[in-house]
C-alpha positions as CSV (number, residue, x, y, z in Angstrom):
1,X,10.4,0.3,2.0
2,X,7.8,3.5,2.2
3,X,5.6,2.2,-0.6
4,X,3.4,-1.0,-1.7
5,X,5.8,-1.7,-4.6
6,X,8.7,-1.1,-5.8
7,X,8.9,-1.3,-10.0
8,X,12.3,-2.9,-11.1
9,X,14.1,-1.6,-14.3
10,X,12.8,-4.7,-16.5
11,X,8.6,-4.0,-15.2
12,X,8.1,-6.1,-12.8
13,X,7.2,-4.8,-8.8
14,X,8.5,-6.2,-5.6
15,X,5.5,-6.5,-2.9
16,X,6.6,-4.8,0.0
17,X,5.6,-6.1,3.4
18,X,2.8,-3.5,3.5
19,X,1.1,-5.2,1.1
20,X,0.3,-8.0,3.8
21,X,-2.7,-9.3,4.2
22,X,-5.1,-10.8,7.5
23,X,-5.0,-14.4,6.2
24,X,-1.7,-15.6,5.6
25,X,1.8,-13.8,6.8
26,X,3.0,-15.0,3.3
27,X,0.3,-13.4,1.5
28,X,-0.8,-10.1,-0.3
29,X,-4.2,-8.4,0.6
30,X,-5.6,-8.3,-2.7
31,X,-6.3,-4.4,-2.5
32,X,-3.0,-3.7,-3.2
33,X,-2.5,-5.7,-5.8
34,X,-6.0,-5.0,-7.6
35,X,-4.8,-1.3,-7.6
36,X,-1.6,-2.1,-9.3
37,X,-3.8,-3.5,-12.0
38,X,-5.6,-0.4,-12.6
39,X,-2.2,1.4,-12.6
40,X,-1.3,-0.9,-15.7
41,X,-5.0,-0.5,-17.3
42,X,-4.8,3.6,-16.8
43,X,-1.2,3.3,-18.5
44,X,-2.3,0.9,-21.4
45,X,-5.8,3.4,-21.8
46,X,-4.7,6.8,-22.1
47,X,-3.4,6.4,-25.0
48,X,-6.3,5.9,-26.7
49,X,-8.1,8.9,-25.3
50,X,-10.1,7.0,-22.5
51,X,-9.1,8.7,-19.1
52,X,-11.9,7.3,-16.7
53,X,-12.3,3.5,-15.6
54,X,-16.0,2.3,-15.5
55,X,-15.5,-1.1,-14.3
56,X,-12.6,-3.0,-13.2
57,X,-13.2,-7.0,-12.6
58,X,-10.2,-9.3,-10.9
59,X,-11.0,-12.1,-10.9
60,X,-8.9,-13.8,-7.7
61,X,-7.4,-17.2,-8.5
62,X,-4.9,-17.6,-6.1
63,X,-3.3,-15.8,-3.0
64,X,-0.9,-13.1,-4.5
65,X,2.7,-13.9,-2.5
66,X,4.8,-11.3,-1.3
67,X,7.8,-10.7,-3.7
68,X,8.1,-10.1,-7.4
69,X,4.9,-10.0,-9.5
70,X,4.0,-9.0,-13.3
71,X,1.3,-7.3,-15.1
72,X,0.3,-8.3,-18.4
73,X,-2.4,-5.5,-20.1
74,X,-4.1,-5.7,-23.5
75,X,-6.4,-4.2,-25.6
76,X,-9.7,-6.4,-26.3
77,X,-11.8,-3.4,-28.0
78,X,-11.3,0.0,-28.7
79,X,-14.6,2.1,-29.7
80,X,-15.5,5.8,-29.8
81,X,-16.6,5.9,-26.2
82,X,-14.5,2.9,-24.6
83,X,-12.1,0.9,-24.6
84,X,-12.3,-2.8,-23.2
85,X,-8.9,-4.4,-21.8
86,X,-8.3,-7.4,-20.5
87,X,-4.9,-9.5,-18.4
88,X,-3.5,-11.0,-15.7
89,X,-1.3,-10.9,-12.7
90,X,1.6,-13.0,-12.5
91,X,3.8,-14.3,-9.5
92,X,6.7,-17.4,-9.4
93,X,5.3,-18.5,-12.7
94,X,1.7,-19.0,-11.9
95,X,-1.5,-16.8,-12.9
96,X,-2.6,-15.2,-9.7
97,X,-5.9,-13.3,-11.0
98,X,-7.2,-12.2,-14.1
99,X,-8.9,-9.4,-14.9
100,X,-11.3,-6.9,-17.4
101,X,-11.6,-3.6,-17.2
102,X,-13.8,-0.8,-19.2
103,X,-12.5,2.7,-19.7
104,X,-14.5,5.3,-21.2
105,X,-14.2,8.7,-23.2
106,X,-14.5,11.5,-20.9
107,X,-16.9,14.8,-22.1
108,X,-17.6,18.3,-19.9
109,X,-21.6,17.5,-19.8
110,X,-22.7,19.2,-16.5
111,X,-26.2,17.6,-14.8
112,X,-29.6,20.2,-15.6
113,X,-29.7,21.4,-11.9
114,X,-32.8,19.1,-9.8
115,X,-32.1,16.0,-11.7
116,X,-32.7,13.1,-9.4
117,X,-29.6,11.7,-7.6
118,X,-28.3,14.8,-8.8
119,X,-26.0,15.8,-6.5
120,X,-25.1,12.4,-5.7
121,X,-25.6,11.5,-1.7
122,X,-23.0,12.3,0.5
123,X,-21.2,9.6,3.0
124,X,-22.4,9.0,6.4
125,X,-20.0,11.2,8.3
126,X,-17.3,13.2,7.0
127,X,-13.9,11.8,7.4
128,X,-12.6,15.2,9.3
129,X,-16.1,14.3,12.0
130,X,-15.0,10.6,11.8
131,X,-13.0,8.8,14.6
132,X,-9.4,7.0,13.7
133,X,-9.7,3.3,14.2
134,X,-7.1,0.6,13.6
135,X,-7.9,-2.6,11.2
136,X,-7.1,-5.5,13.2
137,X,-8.3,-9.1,13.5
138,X,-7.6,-11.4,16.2
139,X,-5.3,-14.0,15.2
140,X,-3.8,-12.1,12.0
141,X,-0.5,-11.5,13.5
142,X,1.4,-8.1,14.6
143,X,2.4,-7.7,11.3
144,X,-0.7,-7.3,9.3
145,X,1.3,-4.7,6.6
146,X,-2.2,-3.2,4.8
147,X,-3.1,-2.3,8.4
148,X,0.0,0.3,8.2
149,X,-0.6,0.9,3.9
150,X,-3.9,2.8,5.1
151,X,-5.6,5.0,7.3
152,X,-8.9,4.4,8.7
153,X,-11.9,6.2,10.5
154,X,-15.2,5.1,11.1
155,X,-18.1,7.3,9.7
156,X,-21.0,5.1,11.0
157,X,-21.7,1.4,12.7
158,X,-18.8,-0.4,14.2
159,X,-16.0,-2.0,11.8
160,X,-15.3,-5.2,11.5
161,X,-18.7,-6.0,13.3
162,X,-20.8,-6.1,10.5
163,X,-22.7,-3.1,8.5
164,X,-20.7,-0.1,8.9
165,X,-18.9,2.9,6.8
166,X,-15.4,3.2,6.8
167,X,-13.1,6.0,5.1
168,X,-9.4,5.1,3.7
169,X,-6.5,6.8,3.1
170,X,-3.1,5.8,1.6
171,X,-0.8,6.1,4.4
172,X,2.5,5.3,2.0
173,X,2.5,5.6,-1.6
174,X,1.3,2.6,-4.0
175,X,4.2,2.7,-5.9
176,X,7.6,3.8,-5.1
177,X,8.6,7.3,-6.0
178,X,5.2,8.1,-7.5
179,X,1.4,9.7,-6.4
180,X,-1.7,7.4,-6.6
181,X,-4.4,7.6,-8.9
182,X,-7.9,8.9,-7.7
183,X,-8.8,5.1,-9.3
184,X,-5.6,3.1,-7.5
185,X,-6.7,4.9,-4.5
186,X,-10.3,3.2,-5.0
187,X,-8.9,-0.1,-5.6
188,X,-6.9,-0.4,-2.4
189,X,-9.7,0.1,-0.4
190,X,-12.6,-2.0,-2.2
191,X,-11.5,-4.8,-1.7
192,X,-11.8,-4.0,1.8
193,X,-15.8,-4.6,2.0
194,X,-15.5,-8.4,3.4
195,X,-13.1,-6.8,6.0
196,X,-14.8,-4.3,7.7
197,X,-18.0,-5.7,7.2
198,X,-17.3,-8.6,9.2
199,X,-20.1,-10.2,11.1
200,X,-18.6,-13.6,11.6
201,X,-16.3,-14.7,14.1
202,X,-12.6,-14.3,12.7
203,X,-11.4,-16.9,14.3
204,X,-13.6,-19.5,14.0
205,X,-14.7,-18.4,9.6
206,X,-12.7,-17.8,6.8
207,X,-14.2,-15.4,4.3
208,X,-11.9,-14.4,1.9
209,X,-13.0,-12.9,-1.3
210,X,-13.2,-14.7,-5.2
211,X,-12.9,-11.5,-7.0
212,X,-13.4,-8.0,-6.8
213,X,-15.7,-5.7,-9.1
214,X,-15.4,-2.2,-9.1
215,X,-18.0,0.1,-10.6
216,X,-17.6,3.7,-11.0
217,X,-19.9,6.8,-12.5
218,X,-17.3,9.6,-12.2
219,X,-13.5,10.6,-11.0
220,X,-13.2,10.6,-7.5
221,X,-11.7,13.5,-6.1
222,X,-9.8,14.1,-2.9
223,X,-7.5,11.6,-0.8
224,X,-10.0,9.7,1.1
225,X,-12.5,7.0,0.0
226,X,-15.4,5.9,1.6
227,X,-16.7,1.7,2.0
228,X,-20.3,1.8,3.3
229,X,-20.6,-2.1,3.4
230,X,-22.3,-5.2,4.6
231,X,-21.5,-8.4,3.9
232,X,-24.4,-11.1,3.6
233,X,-23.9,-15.0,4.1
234,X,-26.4,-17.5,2.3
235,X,-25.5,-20.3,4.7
236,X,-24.5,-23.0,2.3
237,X,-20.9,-21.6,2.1
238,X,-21.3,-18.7,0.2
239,X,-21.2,-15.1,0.9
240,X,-21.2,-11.3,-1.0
241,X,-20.1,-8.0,0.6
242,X,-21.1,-5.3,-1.2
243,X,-19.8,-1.7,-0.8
244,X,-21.1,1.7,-1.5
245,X,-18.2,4.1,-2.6
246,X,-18.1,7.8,-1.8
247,X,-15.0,10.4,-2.2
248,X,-15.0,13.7,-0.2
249,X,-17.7,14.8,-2.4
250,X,-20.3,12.1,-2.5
251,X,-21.2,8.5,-3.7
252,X,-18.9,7.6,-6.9
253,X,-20.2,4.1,-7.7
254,X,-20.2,0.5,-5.6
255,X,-18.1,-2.5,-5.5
256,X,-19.1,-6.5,-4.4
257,X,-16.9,-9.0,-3.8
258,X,-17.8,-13.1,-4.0
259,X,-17.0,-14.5,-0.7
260,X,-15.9,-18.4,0.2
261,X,-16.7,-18.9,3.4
262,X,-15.6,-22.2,5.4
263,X,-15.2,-22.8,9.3
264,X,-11.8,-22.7,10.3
């Protein structure tokens, strides 16, 4: 199948094998799935007039399994200049995350010309200047799927060998028979932070991610989104990664994730 998901005529979405994550061959990465969220929350927002997501929280509770999976969306609060939603993500009859969101009101307001941070830094490297690279952990398996979802290049540091910056691009579509979102297209990648951030041994340390907190000050434009990350270990089990987020243009917000980490 030449997409993430494929949505079934009663709503719900089979997860393809390319939504396959590093840890276990029956399991999603949670990018994929994060993104499908802010597919329902865009849906469930525009039609109250609020076009661009601020913040998206998932909050992880289990490993998302390959196969079918539901999206319940609702509305918590709906003001003037946002709206705040709220739902979960639901798999073989168990929550698998739940999750918060904030859309906001969009207004044509350009920035007063030398404003500070105004125009916002630009990535490392461009992605056309940036070498291809291949995401790939030893001992994940041959079939890693989210390996073959995206395209990678490396626009400073080393991946996977701690603090680097790495562009993404959606190799196959995120939903069958239908273009990604500028925000989908965010949410595949963020998650990602952990991953190519990775300073610790892979197979000897598991640190897989709690949740996922996406913030973001403007659209993004283009196809490719930029992680500049690092992920940072307090020794008493507990970890963050934390991401920097840039389109073609320049930095478009950040993203952290909670990390678990335990020896294998």
């Amino acid at each position: 199948m030449d997409a993430a998901y494929l949505e079934t005529a009663d709503g719900a979405f089979i997860a393809s094998p390319l939504t396959r994550g590093p840890w276990h061959p029956d399991h999603q990465h949670a990018g994929p799935p994060s993104a499908l969220i802010c597919r329902a929350i865009e849906r469930e927002a525009f039609g109250d007039g609020l076009t661009h997501l601020g913040r998206l929280t998932v909050n992880l509770l289990r490993p998302a399994p390959l196969g079918e999976c539901r999206i319940e969306v609702s509305q918590d609060y709906l003001g003037r200049n946002a709206g705040h939603y709220a739902g979960r993500l639901i798999a073989r009859d168990k929550e698998i995350a739940r999750f918060t969101a904030l859309m906001q009101r969009e207004d044509d307001l350009p920035i007063p010309a030398g404003t500070p941070g105004h125009p916002p830094p630009q990535a490392p490297k461009p992605w056309s200047s940036s070498p291809s690279v291949t995401m790939a952990f030893e001992g994940a398996g041959a079939d890693f799927g989210y390996a073959d979802l995206v395209e990678n290049r490396i626009a400073a540091g080393k991946a996977f060998s701690g603090p680097c910056a790495v562009w993404f691009r959606l190799n196959h579509p995120l939903v069958m028979g239908e273009a990604p979102s500028p925000y989908q297209r965010v949410a595949v990648a963020a998650d990602s932070g952990n991953g190519v951030s990775a300073s610790l041994d892979f197979m000897k340390y598991v640190f897989v991610n709690c949740d996922l907190t996406i913030n973001l000050f403007r659209r993004p434009v283009g196809e490719w989104i930029c992680l500049e990350a690092r992920s940072l270990f307090g020794g008493n089990g507990c970890g963050l990664a934390e991401s920097a987020l840039y389109d073609e243009v320049g930095v478009i917000g950040q993203a952290t994730q909670s990390l678990a980490v335990r020896a294998r």
